[in-house]
C-alpha positions in Angstrom: -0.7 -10.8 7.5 -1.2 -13.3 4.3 -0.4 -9.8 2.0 3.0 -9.3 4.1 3.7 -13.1 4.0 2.9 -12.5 -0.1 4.6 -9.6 -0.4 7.9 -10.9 1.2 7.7 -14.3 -1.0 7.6 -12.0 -3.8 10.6 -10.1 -3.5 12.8 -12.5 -2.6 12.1 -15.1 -5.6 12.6 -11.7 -7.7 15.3 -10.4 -5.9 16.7 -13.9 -6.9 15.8 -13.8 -10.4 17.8 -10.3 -10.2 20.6 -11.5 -9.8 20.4 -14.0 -13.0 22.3 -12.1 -15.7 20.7 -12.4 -19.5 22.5 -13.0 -22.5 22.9 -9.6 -23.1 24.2 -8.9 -19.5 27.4 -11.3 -19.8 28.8 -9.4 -23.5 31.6 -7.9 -22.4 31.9 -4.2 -23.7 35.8 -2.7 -25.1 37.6 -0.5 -22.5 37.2 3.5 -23.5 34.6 5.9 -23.2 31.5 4.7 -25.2 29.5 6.2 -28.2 26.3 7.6 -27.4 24.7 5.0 -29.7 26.7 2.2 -27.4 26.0 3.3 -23.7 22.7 1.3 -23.5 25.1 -1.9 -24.7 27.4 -0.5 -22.1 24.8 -0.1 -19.2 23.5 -3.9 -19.1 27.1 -5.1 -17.8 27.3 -1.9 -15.1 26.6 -3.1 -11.2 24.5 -0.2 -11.0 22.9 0.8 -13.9 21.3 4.8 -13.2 17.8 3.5 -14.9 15.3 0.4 -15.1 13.3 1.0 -17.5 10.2 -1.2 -16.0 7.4 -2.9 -18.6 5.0 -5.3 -17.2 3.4 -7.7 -19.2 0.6 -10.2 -20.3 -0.1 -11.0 -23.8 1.0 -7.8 -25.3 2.8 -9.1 -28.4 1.3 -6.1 -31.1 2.9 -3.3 -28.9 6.0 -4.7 -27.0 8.5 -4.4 -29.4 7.4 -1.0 -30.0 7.8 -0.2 -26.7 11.2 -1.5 -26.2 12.7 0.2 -29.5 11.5 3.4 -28.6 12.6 2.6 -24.4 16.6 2.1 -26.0 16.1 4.5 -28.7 15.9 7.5 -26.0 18.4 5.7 -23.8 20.8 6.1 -26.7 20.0 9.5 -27.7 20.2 10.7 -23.9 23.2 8.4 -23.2 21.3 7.5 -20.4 23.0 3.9 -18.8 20.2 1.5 -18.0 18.2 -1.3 -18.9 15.2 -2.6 -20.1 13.3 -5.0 -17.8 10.1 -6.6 -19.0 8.0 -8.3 -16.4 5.9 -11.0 -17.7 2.8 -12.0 -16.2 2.1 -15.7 -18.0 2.1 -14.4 -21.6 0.8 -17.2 -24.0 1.0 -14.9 -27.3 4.6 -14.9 -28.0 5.8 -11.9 -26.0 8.5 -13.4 -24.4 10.2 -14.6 -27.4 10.0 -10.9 -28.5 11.3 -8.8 -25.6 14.5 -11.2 -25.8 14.5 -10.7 -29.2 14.5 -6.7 -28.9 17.2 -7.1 -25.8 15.0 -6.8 -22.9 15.7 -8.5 -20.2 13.1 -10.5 -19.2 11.6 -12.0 -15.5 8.6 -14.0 -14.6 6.4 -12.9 -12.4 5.1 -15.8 -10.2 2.0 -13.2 -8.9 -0.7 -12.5 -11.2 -2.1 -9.3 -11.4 -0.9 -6.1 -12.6 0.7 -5.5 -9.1 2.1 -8.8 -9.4 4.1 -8.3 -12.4 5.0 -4.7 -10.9 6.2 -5.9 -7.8 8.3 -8.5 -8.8 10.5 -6.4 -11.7 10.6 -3.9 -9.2 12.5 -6.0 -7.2 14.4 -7.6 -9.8 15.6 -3.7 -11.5 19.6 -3.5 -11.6 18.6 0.9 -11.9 18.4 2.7 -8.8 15.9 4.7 -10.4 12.8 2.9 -12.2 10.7 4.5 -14.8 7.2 1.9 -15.1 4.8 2.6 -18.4 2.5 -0.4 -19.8 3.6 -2.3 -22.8 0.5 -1.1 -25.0 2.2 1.9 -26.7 0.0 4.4 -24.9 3.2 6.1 -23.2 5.5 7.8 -24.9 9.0 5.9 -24.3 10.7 8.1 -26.1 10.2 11.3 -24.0 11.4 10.6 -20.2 13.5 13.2 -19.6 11.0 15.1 -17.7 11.0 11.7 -14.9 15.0 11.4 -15.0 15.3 15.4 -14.1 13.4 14.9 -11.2 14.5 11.7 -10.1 18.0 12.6 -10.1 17.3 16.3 -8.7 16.1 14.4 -5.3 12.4 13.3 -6.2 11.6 9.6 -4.2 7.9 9.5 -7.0 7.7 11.0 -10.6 4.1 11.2 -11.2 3.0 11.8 -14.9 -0.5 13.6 -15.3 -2.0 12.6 -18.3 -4.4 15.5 -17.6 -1.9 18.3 -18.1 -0.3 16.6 -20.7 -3.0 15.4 -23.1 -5.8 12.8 -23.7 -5.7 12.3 -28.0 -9.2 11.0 -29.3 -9.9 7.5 -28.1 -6.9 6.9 -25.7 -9.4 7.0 -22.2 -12.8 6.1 -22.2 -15.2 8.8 -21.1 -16.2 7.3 -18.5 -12.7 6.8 -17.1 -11.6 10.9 -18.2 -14.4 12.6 -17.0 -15.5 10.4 -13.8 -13.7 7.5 -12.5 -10.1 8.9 -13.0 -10.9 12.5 -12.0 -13.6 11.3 -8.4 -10.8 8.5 -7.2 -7.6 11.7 -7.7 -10.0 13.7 -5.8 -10.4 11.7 -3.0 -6.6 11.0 -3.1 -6.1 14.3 -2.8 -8.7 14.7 0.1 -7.5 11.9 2.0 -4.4 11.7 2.0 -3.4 15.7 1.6 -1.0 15.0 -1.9 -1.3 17.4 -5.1 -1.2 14.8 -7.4 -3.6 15.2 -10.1 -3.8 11.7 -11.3 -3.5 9.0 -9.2 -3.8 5.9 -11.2 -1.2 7.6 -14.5 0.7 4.1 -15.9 3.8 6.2 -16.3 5.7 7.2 -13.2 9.1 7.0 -11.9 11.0 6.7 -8.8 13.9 6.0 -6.6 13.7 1.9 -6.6 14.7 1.7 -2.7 12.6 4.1 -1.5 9.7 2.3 -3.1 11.1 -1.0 -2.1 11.0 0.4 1.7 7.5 1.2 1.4 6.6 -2.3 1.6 4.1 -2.5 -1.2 1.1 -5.5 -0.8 -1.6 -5.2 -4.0 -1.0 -7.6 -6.8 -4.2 -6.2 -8.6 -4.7 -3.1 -10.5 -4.9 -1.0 -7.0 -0.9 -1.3 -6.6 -1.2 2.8 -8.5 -2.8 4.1 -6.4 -0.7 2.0 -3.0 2.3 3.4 -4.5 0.9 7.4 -4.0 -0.7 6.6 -1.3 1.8 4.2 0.7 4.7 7.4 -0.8 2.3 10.1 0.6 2.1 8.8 4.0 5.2 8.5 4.5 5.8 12.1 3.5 8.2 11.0 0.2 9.1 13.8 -2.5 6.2 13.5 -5.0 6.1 15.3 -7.8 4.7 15.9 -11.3 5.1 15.8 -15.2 2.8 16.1 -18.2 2.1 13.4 -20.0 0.7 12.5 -22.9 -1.4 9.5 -23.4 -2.0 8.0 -26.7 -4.6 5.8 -28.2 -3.2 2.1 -27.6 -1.7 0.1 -30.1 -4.3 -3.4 -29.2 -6.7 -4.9 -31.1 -7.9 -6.7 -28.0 -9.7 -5.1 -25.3 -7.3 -3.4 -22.4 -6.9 -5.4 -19.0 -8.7 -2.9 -16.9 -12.2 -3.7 -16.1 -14.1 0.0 -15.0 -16.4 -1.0 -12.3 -13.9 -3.7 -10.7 -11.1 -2.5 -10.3 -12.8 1.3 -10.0 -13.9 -0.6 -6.7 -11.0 -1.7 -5.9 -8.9 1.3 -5.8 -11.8 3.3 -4.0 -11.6 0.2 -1.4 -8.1 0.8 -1.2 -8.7 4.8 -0.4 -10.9 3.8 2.7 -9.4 1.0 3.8 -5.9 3.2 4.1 -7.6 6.1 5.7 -9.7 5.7 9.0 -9.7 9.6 9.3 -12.0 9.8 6.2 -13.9 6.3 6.6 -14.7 6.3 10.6 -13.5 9.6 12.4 -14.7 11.9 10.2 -18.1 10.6 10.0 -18.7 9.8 13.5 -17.3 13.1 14.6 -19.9 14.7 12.6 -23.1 12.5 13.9 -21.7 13.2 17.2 -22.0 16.8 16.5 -25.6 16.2 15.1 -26.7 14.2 17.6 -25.4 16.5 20.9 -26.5 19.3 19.4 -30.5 17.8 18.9 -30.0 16.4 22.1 -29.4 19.5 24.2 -31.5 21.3 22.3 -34.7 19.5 22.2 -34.2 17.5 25.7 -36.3 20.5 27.6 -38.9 20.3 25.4 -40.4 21.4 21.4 -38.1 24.0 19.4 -39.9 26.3 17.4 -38.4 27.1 14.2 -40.4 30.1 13.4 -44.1 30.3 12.8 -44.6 27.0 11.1 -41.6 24.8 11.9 -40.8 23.0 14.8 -38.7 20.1 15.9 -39.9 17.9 18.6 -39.8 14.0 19.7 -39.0 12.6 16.3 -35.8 14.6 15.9 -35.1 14.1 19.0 -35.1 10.1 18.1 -33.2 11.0 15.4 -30.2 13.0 17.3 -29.8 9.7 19.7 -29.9 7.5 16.6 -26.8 9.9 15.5 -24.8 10.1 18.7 -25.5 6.5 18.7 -23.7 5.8 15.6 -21.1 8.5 15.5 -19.7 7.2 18.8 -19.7 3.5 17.5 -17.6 5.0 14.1 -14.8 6.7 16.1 -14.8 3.6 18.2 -14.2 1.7 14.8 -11.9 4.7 13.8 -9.7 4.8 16.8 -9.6 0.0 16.5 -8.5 0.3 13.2 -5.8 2.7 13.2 -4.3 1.3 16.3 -4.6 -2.3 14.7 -3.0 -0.5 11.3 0.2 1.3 12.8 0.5 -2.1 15.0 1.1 -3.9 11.9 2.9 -1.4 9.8 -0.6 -1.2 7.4 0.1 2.1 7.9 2.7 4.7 9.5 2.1 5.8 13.2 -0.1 8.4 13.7 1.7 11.9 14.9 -0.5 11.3 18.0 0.4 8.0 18.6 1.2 7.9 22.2 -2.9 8.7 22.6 -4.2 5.9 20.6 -1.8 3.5 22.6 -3.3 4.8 25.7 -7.0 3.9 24.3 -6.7 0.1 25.9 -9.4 -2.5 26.6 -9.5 -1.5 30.0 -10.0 2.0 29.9 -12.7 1.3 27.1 -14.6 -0.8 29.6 -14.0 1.9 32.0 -15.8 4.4 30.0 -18.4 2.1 28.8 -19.1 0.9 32.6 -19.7 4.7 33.2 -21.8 5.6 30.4 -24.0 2.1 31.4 -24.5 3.6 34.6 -26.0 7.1 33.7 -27.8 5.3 31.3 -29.4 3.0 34.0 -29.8 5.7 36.5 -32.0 7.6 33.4 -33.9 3.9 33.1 -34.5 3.8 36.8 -35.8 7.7 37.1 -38.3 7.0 34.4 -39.3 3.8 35.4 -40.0 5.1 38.9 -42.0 8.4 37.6 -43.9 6.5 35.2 -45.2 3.8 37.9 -46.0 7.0 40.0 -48.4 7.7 37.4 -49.9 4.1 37.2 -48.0 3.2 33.8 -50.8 4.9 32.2 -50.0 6.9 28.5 -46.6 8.7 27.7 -47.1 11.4 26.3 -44.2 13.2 23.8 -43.1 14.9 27.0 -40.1 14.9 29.5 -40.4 11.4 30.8 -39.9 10.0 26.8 -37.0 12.4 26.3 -35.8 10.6 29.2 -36.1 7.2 28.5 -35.1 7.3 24.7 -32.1 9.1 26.0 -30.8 6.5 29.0 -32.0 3.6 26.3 -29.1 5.1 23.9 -26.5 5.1 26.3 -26.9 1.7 27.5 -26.7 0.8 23.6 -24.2 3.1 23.5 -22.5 1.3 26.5 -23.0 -2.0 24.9 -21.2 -1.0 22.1 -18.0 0.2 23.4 -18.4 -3.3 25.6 -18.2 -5.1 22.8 -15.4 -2.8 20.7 -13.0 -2.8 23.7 -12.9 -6.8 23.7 -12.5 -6.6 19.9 -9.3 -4.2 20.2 -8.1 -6.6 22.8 -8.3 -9.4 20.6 -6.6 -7.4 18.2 -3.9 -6.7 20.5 -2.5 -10.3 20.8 0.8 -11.0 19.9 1.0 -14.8 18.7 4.6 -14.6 17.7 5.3 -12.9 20.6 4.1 -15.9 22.8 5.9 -18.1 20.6 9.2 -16.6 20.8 8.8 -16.5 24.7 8.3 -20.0 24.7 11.1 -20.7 22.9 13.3 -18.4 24.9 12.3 -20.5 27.8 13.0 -23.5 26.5 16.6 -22.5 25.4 17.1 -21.8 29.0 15.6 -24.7 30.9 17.3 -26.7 28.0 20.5 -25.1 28.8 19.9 -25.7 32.6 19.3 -29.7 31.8 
């Protein structure tokens, strides 16, 4: 809730910034149709500019001007109408002073974070579309058409793939080009069923209110790979252009940091897909574990001449069902809890996770508990029978490891049905009860 709280704060003291015209802004430009070489002049005064293009920054005063000149060189050439919006993130170098002087228009972002900065001139763009590329020279300002085309042919997220374009010596670190870049777009692609080939690309485009809509929370390096994934689930028009990236135009080392923020946008994956992190795996220990179960629960499976499986994989298939029913119990908590607070879309079966309650958890957990106390009981009885002398790997162990799961088992939906049900409480909707009925007994005094 402190990330929508954030998130809200964000946009608004940028939507205010917004609407703070520059310098530039408040030229007035002579009546008549415009030279090519003018329409960028032209563009800062429209209502509606088509284009933003979007720059965030933090101490990037080698490359910025760079970056600009080529930005309103190609919206000349093009006599494209837009803008160019630099974001800055606290720069202490001098990189304010030079987007003004280059005729950007310039915000503060009161977030840190590469998100931060994102967030907030994505808030404040005058464009309805918005082209974003970082201020370190690596993207090619110059060459957008590819984005525009798309944009304006219907696309909501313009998606460059530096992969298909071009990688020139030195512009990624190996590490980044041949494992972390290509692992994290895989499992974006696994996850979240989207063909896009590079998930974390610095230059993108798309349609500023459909991005606005998605509700966007990161402020840290993850916000790329929010934007795909946020755009994916909510079934947006994504699509792709190559890109090339070039070596960067720093002397200092880049803002990335591999193994944080590699973590952080694999964090992000999971945490936005319960499928993946909690059904998936539990579904398939549950399969393990029911199929050793009911295999080996009559007795020793011979696997050939020299194989067999007996008491110890039979510990290990309850061990399995065990955890693969506590995971789906996890998976079905955390998507519910998810939709409920708009973390994430609702499910196409929705209606059946809204029927998983508390009550009906207990329900099934109270049956379970039983069998598994029956099972406790039979084997408690049979082995005093036999004087609670040795138990041997037989029948009467199969037994008792078996019941002893499903009471766990039963313990653990015990406890995950009073978790969803503390999940399940509405603060603000108690609140906002009690103030209707003090309105009316107010009224009535």
């Amino acid at each position: 809730m402190l990330g929508a709280a954030l998130s809200v704060h964000l946009t608004n003291v940028c939507l205010h910034l917004a609407l703070v015209p520059s310098g530039a802004a408040m030229r007035e430009v002579t009546a008549g149709a415009a030279r090519p070489s003018e329409r960028y002049h032209a563009s800062l005064v429209a209502d509606k500019p088509e284009l933003t293009i979007l720059i965030p920054c933090l101490n990037e005063a080698e490359t910025l001007a760079t970056c600009i000149r080529k930005a309103k060189a190609w919206f000349a050439r093009t006599g494209t109408a837009g803008e160019v919006l630099v974001s800055d993130n606290g720069s202490t170098d001098g990189s304010i002073a030079i987007a003004t002087a280059e005729g950007a228009r310039v915000v503060h972002a009161p977030v840190a974070g590469y998100g931060g900065a994102l967030g907030c001139g994505i808030a404040a763009a005058h464009g309805r579309f918005v082209i974003m590329g970082d201020a370190d020279d690596s993207y090619d300002f110059s060459d957008l058409s590819g984005f525009l085309d798309r944009l304006r042919d219907g696309a909501a997220l313009v998606m460059g793939n530096r992969f298909k374009g071009g990688i020139a010596p030195g512009a990624m670190p190996p590490l980044h080009r041949y494992l972390g870049n290509p692992v994290l777009s895989a499992i974006g692609r696994l996850f979240f069923r989207t063909p896009i080939g590079d998930f974390h690309c610095g230059l993108r485009g798309f349609d500023r209110q459909a991005i606005l809509n998605l509700g966007l929370r990161t402020t840290g390096m993850e916000f790329a790979s929010e934007m795909v994934v946020a755009a994916s689930l909510n079934r947006l028009d994504i699509r792709e252009v190559p890109t090339r990236l070039a070596k960067d135009g720093r002397s200092r080392p880049p803002h990335l940091r591999t193994w944080r923020d590699g973590w952080r946008h694999l964090r992000f994956l999971m945490l936005h897909s319960p499928r993946w992190s909690f059904g998936y795996p539990g579904a398939a220990l549950m399969v393990l574990g029911l199929a050793l179960v009911a295999a080996l629960l009559p007795g020793r499976l011979a696997l050939g001449s020299t194989v067999s499986l007996d008491i110890r994989a039979f510990l290990i298939g309850c061990l399995a069902l065990t955890l693969g029913v506590q995971a789906i119990a996890f998976g079905v908590i955390a998507r519910r809890f998810a939709a409920a607070h708009r973390l994430l879309p609702p499910h196409p079966r929705q209606q059946l996770l809204d029927a998983v309650s508390m009550e009906r958890i207990l329900q099934g957990a109270g049956g379970v508990l039983t069998m598994g106390m029956i099972g406790m009981g039979y084997a408690g009885t049979t082995w005093a029978g036999s004087g609670f002398g040795e138990i041997a790997d037989g029948h009467l162990l199969r037994v008792m490891v078996l019941s002893t799961s499903a009471i766990v088992i039963a313990v653990q939906l015990g406890l995950s049905a009073f978790l969803l049900g503390v999940l399940d409480l509405r603060p603000g909707d108690a609140r906002a009860q009690q103030q209707r009925l003090q309105a009316v007994f107010g009224q009535a005094d």
